[in-house]
N, C-alpha and C positions, 0 to 999 in steps of 0.2 A: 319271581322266577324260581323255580325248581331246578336244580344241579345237584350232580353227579360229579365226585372227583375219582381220579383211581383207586383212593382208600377206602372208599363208600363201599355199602353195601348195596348192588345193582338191583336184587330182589326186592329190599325196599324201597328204591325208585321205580321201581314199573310200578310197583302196591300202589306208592304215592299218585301216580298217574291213572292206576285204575281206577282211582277214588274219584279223583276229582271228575273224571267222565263221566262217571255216575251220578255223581252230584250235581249233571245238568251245565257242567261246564264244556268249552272245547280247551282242547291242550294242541299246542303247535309249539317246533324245537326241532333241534337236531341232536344225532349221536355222532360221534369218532368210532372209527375203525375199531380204536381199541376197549369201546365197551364191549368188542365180540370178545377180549380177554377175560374179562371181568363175568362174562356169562358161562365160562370155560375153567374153571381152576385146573386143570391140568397144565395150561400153557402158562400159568404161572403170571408177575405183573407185568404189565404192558408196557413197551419202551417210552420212555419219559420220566421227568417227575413224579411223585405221587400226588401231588396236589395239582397237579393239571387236570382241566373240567372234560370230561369225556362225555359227556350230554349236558343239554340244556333246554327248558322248557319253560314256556309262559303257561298261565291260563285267565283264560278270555270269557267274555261273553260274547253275542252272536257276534259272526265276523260281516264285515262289506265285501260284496259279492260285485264285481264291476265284469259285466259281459262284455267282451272286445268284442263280436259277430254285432250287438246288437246299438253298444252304448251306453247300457244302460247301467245301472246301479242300483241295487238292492241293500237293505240298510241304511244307517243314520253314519255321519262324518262329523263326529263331535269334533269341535276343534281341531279344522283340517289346517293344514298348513300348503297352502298350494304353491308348490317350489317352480313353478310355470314348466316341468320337466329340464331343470335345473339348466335353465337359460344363460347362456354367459359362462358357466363353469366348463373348465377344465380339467384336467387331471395329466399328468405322464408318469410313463413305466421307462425305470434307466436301470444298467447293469443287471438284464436279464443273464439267467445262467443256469446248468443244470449241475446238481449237485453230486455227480458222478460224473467220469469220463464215460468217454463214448468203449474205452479197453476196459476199466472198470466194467461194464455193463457187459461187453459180451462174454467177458468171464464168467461174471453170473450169470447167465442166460445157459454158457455151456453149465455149469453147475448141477445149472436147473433140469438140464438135461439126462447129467449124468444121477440123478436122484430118481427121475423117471426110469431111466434102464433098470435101475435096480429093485422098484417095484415100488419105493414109499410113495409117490406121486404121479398120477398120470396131469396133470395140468396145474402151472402156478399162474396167478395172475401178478405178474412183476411189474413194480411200478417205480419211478426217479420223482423229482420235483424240479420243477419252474423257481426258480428264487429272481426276486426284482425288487428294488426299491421304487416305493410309489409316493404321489406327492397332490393333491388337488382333491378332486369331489369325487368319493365314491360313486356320489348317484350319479355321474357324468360317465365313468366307467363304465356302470351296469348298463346305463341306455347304449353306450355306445356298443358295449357288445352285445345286449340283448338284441341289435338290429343284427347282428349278424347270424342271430341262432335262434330261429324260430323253432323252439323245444316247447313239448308240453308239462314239461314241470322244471321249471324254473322258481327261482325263489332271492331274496334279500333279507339277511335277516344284520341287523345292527345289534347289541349286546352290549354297553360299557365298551371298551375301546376296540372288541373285536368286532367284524364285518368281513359277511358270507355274505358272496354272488353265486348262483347257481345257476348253471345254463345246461343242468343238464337235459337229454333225453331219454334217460334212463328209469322206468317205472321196476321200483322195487316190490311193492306188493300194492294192492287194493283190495279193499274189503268194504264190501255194499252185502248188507244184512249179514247172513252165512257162509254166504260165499267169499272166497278169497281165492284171488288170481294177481298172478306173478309172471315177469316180461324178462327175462334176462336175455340181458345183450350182447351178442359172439360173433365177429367176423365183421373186418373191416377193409371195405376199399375205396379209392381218390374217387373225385365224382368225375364225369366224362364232360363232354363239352355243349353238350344241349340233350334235349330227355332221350332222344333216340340212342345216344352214346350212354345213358343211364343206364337204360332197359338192357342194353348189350351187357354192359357191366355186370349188373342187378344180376341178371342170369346166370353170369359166370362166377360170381361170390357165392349164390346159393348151390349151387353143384360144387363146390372149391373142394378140395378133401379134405384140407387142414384145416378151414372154415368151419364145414361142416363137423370135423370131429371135436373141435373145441366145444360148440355150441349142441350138441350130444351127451359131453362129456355132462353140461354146467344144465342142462334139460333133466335128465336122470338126477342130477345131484338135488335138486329140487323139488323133482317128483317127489323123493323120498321123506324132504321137509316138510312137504305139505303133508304128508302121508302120516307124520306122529302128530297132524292137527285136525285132522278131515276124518269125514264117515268111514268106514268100509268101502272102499270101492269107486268112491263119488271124484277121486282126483283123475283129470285126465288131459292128455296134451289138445289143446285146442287147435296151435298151428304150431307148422315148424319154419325154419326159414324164411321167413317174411324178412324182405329186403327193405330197408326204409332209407328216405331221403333228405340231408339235411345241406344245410348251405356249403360245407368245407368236402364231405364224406357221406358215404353209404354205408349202414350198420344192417347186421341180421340178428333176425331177434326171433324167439318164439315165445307161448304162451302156453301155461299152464293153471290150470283151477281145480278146484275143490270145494267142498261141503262141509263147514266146522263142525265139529262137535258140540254138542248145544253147552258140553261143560266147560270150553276152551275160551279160557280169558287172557287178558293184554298182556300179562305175564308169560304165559305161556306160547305166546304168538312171538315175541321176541326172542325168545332164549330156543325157539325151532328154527326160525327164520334167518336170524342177525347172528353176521354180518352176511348177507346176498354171497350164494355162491359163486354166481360171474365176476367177483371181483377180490376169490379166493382162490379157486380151483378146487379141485378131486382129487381125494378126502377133502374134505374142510378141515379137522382137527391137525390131521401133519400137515398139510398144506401151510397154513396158517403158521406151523413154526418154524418149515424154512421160509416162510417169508421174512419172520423176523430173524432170524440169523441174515440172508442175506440185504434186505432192506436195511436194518439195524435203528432205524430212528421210527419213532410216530409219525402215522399216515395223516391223523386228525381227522376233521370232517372229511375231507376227500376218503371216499368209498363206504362212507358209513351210511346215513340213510338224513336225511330231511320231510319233514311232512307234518300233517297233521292227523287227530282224532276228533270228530264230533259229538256231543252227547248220546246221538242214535245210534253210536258205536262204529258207524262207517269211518274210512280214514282212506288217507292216501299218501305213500312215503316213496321219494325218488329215491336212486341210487346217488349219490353227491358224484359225478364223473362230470368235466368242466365244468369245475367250479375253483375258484378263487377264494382264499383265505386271505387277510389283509387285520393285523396287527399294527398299530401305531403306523411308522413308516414300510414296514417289511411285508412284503406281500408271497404270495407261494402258491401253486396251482401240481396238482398230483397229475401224473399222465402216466399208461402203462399199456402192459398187451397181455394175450392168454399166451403161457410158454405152454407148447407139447412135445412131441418127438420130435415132430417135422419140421419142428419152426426152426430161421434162421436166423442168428443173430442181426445180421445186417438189414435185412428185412423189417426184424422185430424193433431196430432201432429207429428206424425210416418211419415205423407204422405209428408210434408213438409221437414223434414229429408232426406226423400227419394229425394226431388229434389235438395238439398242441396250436395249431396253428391256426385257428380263430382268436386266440391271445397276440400271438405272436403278429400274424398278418392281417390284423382286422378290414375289414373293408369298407369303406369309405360311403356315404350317401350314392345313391343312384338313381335313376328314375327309366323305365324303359320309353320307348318313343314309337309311335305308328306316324309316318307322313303320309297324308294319302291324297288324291286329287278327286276333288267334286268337280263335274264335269255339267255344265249348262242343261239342265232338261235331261238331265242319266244318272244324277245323284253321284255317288262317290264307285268313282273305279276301282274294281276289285277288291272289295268292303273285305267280303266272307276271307279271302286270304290275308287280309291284314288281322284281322279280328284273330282268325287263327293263330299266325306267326304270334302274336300278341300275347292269346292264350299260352301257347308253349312256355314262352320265355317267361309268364308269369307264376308257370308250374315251376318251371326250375329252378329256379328264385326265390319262390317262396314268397311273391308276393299275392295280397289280394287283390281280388279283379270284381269291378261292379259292376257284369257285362251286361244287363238290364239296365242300368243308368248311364253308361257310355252307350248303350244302344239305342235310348229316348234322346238323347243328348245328339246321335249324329243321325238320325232322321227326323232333326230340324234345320241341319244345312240345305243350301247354304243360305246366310243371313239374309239380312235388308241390309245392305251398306250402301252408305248416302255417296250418291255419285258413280255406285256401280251395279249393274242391271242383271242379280244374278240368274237373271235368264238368257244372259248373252254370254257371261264370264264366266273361267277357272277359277277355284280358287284353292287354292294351299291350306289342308287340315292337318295340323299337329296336336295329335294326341300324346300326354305327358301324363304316365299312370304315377305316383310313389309305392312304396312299400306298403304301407298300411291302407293303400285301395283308392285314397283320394286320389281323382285323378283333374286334368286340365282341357279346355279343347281353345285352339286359337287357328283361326283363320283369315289367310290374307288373299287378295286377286294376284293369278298368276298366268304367266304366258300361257296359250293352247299349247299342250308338246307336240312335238313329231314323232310321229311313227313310221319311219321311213328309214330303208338301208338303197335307198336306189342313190343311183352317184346324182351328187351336188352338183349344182349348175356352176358354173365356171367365177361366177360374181362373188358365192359362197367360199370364205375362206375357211376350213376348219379350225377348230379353235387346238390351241398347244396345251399338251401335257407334259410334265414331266415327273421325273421318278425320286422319290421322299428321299431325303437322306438317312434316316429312320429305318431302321427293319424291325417286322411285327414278329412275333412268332406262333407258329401254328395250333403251340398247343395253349393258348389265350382263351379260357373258354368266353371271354367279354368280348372277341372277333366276332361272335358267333348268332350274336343278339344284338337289337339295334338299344345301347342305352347312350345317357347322359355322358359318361367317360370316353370322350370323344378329344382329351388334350392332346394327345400327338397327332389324330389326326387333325383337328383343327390348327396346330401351329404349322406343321410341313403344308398343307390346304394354302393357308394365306400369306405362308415366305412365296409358295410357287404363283400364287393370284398379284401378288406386289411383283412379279416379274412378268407378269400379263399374261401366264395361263387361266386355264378353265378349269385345271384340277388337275391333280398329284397320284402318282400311282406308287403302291406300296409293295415293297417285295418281304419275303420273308427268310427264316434262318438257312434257308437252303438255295435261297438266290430265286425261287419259283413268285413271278406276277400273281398277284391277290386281286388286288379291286382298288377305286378311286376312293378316295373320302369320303361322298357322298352319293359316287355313282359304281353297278359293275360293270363291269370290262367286257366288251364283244369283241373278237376279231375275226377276218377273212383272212383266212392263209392257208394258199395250194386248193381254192375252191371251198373250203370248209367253214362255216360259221363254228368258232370254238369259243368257250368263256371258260376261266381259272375254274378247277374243281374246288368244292367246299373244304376239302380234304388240309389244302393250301393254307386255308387260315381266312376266311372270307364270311360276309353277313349272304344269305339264300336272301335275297332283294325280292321282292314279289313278281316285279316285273322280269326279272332273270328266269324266276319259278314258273310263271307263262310263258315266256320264249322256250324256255327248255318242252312244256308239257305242246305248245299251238307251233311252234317252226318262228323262223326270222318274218318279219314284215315282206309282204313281195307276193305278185301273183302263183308263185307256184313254191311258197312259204316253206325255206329250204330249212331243213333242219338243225338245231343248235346242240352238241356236245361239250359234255364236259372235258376239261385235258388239263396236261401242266402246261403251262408255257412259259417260257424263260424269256429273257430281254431277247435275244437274238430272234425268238419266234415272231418279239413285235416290230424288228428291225425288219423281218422277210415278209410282215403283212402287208395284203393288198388293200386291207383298211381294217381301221377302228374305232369305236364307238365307247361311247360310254352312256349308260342309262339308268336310270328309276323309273317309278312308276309314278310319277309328278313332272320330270322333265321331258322325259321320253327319251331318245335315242339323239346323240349329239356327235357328232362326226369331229374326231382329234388327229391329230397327228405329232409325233416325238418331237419336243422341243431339241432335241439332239441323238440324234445314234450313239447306239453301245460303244463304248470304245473298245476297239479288239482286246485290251489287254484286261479289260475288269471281269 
């Protein structure tokens, strides 16, 4: 290993790294923040010890290249040790906490402000820490959270008793032959509740003002970097605000590139480049020292750079932003935001929260779900809209989808099943995708449904509902998608089926009816065919999404809107239904009336 401490000389470790690239090696490793000290003698030593390691690098010969898209694997696995993706291990995070007050912080934030008014700064990039005691298997960590953050430069690096997880998505620089291009990332907002609600967002983050001015600011600041490494003239913005999508958040990024100069080596690509100005602000040199005035401790890898070099001199180095430092038992994660004029402290606090919380709130395995009915000699009903909804929810998610192999796969329903004629029978397809694209198909024979709203003959009892003790709320964006996390509704579902209903209707934080478990909700009231708006907190059912686009069942197929409706709306209905697009339309009525006083 090659390292760097803060007493070293930084000049002879790039040399050292130049060397070795030359010499047909690759180099991979990371830096600290405060090797951008070390590249600066103005700003003097870096907070810490001086014998703390502020880079560190291997060097390698060729590496193994494992293709996710394909499977495949490139290169030799001398002496692998296959941990089966660390089967059985566990790990926990206890006595999380940030190392500042929440008053603490907007102190400095106004600070920050008041340094901008007076002209030393127009943007700091202010950052606290995650502190946690940790206890179990790293690698159980990184998988657990690497499902939550499908980033393209991500990394694990183990070292002697230190251990980096990196999830970030932050692309520091790239450099493929002469070129070199850089991504810095500006502007952050919550993600919406399905991609429609993205797109809306997406739109309103790239027009933001404050968005946009940070991400201006930190665009020019690095025009200018590439500008003492590139041709004459060759640097230029490729894009601006490109809004990108990740599992927790929406981030804006742009990109810019350049044409090295044929006499610019690794030394000098660092000591232009490093430390990334999206994760110092405008200047870089003052910026940088009131950040240590008011930060006061080392950042460490958080916000330095991770990646590697090849021999053909190509390389690729993220920015370290979600990422995880883990020391013996003590573990530490950097989160921050851009401070400008405009920013608000309470905002600025929240926003930070917000990128913290794929640590904090990780989420749990899922798998999305398509039900759909194969119908005797018609194949499966309303394929192309399940497929659809399917795709959506797989975009926003971030899962993979193998719509060619689940589409060879369901145009060979329905089976040969011994004993049933599937050219007489229904049967029940459940598609079950994961994350990583494998998906399932199971099918079982199922009644014919009804598609009928005409009144029940006198013999026909309708079947009872009643109302969850549970309220959902609307702004869940898992309401919104049909997946596996289905435990409340499943347990309120089978307390009301153990009292001899059909199903359980859910209301939400504002008292307004949603949908059943498994079915949505139709009513007639005052003439009207209405079903709960989306709005409410409810899954768009396929068969809801026909009824809304074709009218209700019926010779002169009356039209279905959307609306609120509250218990009382279903106390004054002239009937209701509950449906899918597998059971069809099933005629309820309230296991009890509202009582006046709830």
């Amino acid at each position: 290993m090659i390292t760097c401490t803060a007493a070293d000389d930084p000049g002879l470790f790039l040399e050292i790294i130049r060397r070795q690239v030359e010499q047909g090696h690759h180099v991979a490793g990371w830096f600290s923040y405060e090797f951008g000290y070390l590249l600066e003698p103005v700003l003097g030593h870096p907070p810490g010890s001086v014998d703390q390691i502020v880079a560190e690098f291997g060097v390698y010969g060729p590496p193994v290249v494992f293709d996710h898209r394909t499977g495949s694997v490139s290169g030799s696995l001398p002496q692998l040790k296959r941990q089966n993706g660390e089967k059985g291990q566990t790990y926990t995070l206890e006595g999380m906490r940030l190392n500042l007050s929440q008053a603490e912080y907007e102190t400095n934030v106004s600070r920050i402000k008041e340094y901008i008014a007076a002209g030393d700064t127009y943007q700091v990039n202010y950052t606290m820490k995650l502190l946690f005691e940790f206890t179990g298997s790293d690698g159980a960590l990184y998988q657990s959270l690497r499902r939550n953050q499908s980033v393209s430069f991500g990394a694990m690096i183990k070292t002697g008793q230190r251990r980096i997880l990196s999830f970030s998505p932050e692309l520091f620089f790239k450099k493929i032959g002469d070129r070199c291009l850089v991504r810095p990332m500006k502007g952050t907002s919550p993600r919406g509740r399905d991609l429609g609600d993205d797109q809306r967002i997406s739109r309103s983050l790239a027009q933001d003002p404050k968005n946009r001015s940070e991400n201006v600011m930190i665009v020019d600041l690095l025009r200018n970097d590439l500008g003492r490494l590139c041709q004459m003239g060759s640097v230029q913005v490729d894009s601006l605000f490109d809004v990108e999508s990740y599992e927790t958040l929406l981030q804006m990024t742009s990109t810019i590139s350049g044409s090295l100069r044929p006499d610019i080596k690794w030394p000098e690509i660092f000591r232009a480049l490093f430390p990334c100005g999206s994760v110092t602000g405008a200047p870089k040199i003052r910026t940088m020292e009131i950040i240590r005035e008011l930060e006061g401790e080392a950042r460490g890898v958080y916000t330095g750079g991770i990646g590697f070099i090849g021999p053909d001199g190509n390389a690729v180095f993220n920015v370290p932003i979600r990422t995880v430092s883990l020391q013996g038992n003590h573990g530490e994660m950097g989160i921050g935001s851009g401070i400008v004029a405009e920013s608000d402290p309470i905002h600025e606090w929240e926003e930070c929260w917000l990128k913290g919380g794929f640590l904090l709130n990780p989420v749990p395995d899922f798998q999305l779900i398509e039900t759909m009915l194969c119908r005797p000699r018609a194949g499966i009903w309303l394929l192309d809209e399940h497929l659809d909804r399917l795709r959506s929810s797989a975009k926003y998610w971030g899962f993979s989808l193998a719509e060619a192999a689940i589409g060879k796969t369901l145009a060979e329903v329905p089976p040969k099943t011994d004993g049933v004629d599937p050219l007489e029978s229904c049967f029940k397809v459940r598609l079950l995708v994961s994350k990583d694209g494998r998906f399932e198909i199971k099918m079982t024979p199922c009644p014919h449904p009804v598609l009928s709203v005409e009144d029940a003959p006198a013999a026909i009892v309708p079947g009872k509902v009643a109302y969850a003790t549970s309220k959902i709320h609307s702004s869940d964006p898992y309401l919104y998608h049909k997946t596996t996390r289905r435990t409340l509704y499943n347990e309120e579902r089978n307390a009301a089926v153990d009292r001899g209903c059909f199903d359980v209707l859910f209301t939400n934080e504002r008292g307004e009816v949603t949908e059943g478990s498994i079915c949505n909700l139709f009513v007639r009231k005052d003439g009207l065919w209405l079903t709960p708006s989306r709005e409410c907190g409810l899954l768009g059912g396929v068969l809801r999404d026909f009824l809304l686009k074709n009218g209700m069942p019926g010779s002169a197929h009356p039209p279905l809107r959307e609306a609120v409706l509250t218990r009382a709306d279903l106390d004054q209905a002239e009937a209701i239904y509950l449906g899918n697009s597998v059971r069809g339309l099933v005629r309820v009525e309230l296991e009890s009336k509202t009582d006046e006083s709830v």
